[in-house]
C-alpha positions in Angstrom: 0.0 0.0 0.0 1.2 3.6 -1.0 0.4 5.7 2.1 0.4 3.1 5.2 1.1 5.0 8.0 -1.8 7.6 7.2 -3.9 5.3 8.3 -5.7 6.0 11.3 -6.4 3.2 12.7 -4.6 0.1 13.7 -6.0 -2.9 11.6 -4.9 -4.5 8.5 -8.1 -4.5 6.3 -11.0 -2.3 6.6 -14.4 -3.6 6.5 -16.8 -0.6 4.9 -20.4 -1.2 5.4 -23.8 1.0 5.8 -25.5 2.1 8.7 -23.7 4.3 11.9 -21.7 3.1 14.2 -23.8 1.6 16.2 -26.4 0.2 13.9 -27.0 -3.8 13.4 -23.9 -4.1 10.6 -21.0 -2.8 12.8 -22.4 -4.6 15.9 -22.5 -7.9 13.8 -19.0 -7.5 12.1 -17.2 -6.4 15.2 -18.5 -10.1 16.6 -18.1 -11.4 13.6 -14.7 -10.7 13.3 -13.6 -11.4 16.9 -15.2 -14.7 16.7 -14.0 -16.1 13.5 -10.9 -14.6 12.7 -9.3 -13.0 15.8 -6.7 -11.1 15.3 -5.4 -12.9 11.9 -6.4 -10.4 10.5 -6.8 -7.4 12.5 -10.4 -5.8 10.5 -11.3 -2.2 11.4 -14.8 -1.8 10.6 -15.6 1.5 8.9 -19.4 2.8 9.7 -20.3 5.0 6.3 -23.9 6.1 6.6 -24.9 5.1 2.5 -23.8 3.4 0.1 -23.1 6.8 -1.7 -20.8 7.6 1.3 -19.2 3.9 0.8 -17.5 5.3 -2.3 -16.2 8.5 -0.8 -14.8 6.4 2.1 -13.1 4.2 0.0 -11.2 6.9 -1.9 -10.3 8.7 1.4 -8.6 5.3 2.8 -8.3 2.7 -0.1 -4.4 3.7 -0.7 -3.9 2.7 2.8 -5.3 -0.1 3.5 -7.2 -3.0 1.6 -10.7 -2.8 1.6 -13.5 -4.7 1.7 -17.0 -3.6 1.3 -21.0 -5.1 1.9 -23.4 -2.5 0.8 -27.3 -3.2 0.8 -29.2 -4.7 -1.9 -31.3 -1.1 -1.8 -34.2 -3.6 -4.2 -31.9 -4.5 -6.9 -31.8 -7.8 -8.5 -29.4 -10.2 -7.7 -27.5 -9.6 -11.0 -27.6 -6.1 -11.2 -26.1 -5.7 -7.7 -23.7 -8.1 -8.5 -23.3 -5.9 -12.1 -23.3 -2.9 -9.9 -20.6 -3.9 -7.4 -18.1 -5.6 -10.1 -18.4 -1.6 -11.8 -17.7 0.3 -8.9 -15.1 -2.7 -7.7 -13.1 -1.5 -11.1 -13.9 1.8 -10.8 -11.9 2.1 -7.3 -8.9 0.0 -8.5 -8.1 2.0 -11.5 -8.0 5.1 -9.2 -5.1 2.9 -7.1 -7.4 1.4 -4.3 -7.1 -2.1 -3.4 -10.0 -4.1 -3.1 -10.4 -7.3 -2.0 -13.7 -7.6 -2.3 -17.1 -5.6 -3.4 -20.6 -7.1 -2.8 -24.2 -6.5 -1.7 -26.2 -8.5 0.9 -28.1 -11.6 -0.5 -31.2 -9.8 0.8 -32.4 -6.4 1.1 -30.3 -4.9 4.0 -29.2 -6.4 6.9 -31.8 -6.1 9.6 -33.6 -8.5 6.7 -31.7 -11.2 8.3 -32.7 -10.5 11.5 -36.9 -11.0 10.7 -36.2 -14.9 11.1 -38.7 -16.5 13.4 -35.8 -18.5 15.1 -34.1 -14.5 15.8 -37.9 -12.7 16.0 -39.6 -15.0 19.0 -36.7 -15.7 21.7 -35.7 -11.9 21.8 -39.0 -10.0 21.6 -41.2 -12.2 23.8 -38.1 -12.1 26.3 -38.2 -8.5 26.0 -41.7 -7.3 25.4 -43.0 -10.4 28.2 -45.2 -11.2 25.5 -46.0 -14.7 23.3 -44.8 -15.6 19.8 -48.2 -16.0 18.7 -48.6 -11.8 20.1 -45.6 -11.7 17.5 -47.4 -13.6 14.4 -50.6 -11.3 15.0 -48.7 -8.1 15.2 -46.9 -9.3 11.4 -50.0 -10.3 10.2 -51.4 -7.0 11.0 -48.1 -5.0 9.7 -47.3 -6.3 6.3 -50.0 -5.5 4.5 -50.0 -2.3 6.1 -46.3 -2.0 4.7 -47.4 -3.1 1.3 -47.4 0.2 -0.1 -44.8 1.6 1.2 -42.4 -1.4 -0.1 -43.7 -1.1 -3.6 -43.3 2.7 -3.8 -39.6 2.1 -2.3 -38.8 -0.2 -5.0 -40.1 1.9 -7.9 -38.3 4.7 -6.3 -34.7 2.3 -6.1 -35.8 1.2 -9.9 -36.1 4.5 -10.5 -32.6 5.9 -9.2 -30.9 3.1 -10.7 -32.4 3.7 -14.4 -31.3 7.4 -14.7 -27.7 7.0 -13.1 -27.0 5.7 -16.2 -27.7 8.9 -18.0 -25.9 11.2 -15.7 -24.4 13.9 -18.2 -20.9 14.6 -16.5 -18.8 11.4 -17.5 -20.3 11.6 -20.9 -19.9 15.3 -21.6 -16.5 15.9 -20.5 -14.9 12.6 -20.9 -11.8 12.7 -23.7 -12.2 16.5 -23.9 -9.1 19.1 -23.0 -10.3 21.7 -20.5 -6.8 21.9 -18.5 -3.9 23.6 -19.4 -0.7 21.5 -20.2 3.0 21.6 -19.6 5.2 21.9 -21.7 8.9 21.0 -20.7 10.7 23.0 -23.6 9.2 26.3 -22.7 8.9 25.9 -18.9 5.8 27.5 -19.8 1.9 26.5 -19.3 0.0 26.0 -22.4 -3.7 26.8 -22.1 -6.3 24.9 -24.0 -8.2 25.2 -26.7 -11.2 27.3 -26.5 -12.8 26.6 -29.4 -11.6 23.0 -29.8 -13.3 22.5 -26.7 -16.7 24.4 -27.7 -17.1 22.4 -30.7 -16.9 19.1 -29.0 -18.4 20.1 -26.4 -21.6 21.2 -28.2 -21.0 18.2 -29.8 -21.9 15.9 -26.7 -24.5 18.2 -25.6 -26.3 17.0 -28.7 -25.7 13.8 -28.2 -26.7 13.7 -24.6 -29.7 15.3 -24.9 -30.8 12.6 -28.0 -30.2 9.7 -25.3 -32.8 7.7 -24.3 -34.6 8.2 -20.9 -36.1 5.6 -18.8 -39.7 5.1 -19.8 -41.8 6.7 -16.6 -44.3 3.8 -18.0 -42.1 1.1 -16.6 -41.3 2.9 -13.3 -45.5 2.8 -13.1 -45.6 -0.7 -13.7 -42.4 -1.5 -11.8 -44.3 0.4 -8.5 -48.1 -1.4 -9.8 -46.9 -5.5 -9.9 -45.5 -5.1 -6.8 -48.2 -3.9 -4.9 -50.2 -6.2 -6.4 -47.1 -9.1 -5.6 -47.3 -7.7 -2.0 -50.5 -6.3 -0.4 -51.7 -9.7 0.2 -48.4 -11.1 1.9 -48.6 -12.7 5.0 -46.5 -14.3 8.3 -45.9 -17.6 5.8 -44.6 -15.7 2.9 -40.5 -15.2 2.4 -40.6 -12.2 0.5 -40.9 -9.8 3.1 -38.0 -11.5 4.8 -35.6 -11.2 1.9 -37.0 -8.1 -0.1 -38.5 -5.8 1.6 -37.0 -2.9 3.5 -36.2 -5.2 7.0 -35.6 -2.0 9.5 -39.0 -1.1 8.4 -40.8 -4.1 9.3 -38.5 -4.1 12.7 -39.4 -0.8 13.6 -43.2 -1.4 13.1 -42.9 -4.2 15.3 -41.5 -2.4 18.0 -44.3 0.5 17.8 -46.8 -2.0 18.4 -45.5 -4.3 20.5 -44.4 -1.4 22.8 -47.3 0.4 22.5 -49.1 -3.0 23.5 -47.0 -4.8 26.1 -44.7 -1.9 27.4 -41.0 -1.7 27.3 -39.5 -3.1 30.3 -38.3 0.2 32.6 -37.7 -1.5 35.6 -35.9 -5.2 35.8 -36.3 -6.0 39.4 -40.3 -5.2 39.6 -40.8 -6.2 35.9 -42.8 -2.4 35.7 -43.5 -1.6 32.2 -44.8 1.7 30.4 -46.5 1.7 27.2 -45.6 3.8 25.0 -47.5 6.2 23.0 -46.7 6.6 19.2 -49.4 8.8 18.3 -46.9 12.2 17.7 -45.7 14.5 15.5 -42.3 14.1 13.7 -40.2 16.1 15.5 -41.5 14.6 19.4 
């Protein structure tokens, strides 16, 4: 690595995921890490917010340090994460960072992994006092309540990923001479070509503005099928579980269940206060 001791931290590899720093991914890599590997090799694990922020992370310590990165699935397909990660994976390298490795989550995000039955029932009826079939009748009563708001997510995430690919900068400035040059004979700078660089420029401009745009006709269909996939998805379906946004599901189930059963305030009298969701944004 070019620039190893800027590196602010003490590890070997750094692990960049989503979420803060102390969301579900950096509690479940720190153990993950300790537990499987030790100190062979030392991982730091680098909290970045987005997936946007993933990228600017990587540039900031990626000539330091080997990387490896687990982003969400944000509603993408299998193939195009996979498409998307292998792009951004060459992306980094050719700007001199060292990646190890570049990949999404198998399913939506991580808390998705955490809506398993086997995870769901031991922890919330130990922490809410309450039964797993309280659990089931809560879900039942959530998902198709979350219906819309999963289908909407999904066209928007469609949405964002169709017109990324006609982002104007890369194409309108790529190849084209707007810095000045050196030039070693004269010791002097040589400034570019203005009207080299109109003509292309205008060039590109028409080009860009001929390319095709994603067809808002799809994006309406896109949001449509899954509604109609999803308003009528229950406890027994797995779709939820692998596709939907997980921390949404999760947090609905902790409005009602604490609004139902109490959250546990005191341990040694077992007191419990319900708790009243019915607020504004900002309370």
């Amino acid at each position: 690595m070019q620039y190893q001791t800027a590196y602010p931290r003490s590890g070997q590899v750094a692990l960049l995921c989503e979420g803060d720093l102390i969301g579900y991914e950096a509690t479940l890599f720190q153990k993950w890490a300790g537990i499987f590997l030790g100190n062979r090799p030392l991982i730091d694990i680098w909290s970045c917010g987005t997936a946007s922020a993933i990228v600017g992370i990587s540039d900031a310590i990626g000539r330091s340090r080997p990387i490896l990165v687990i982003e969400d699935r944000d509603f993408r397909r299998d193939v195009e994460s996979v498409a998307d990660c292998a792009k951004v994976r060459n992306n980094r390298e050719g700007r001199g960072i060292r990646v190890l490795d570049w990949r999404s989550w198998k399913r939506n995000e991580v808390e998705n992994y955490l809506l398993e039955q086997e995870v769901l029932s031991p922890v919330l009826c130990t922490a809410f006092g309450c039964s797993e079939q309280d659990i089931l009748e809560a879900l039942a009563e959530i998902l198709p309540s979350l219906a819309l708001f999963q289908a909407a997510q999904y066209a928007a995430g469609r949405a964002r990923r169709a017109w990324s690919a006609t982002d104007p900068a890369p194409l309108l400035l790529s190849g084209l001479h707007s810095r000045p040059e050196w030039d070693d004979r004269s010791r002097q700078m040589l400034p570019p070509d203005d009207s080299a660089f109109r003509t292309a420029f205008e060039e590109r401009l028409v080009h860009w503005i001929e390319l095709p745009r994603p067809d808002v006709t799809d994006l309406r269909s896109d949001f449509q099928s899954k509604y109609d996939e999803w308003k009528a998805v229950g406890c027994e379906n797995t779709v939820w579980r692998w596709d939907w946004a997980g921390k949404e599901v999760l947090q609905w189930l902790r409005i009602a269940l604490t609004s139902r059963f109490g959250w546990l305030i005191d341990r040694d009298s077992g007191k419990r206060e319900t708790i009243k969701w019915q607020m504004n944004r900002q309370a």
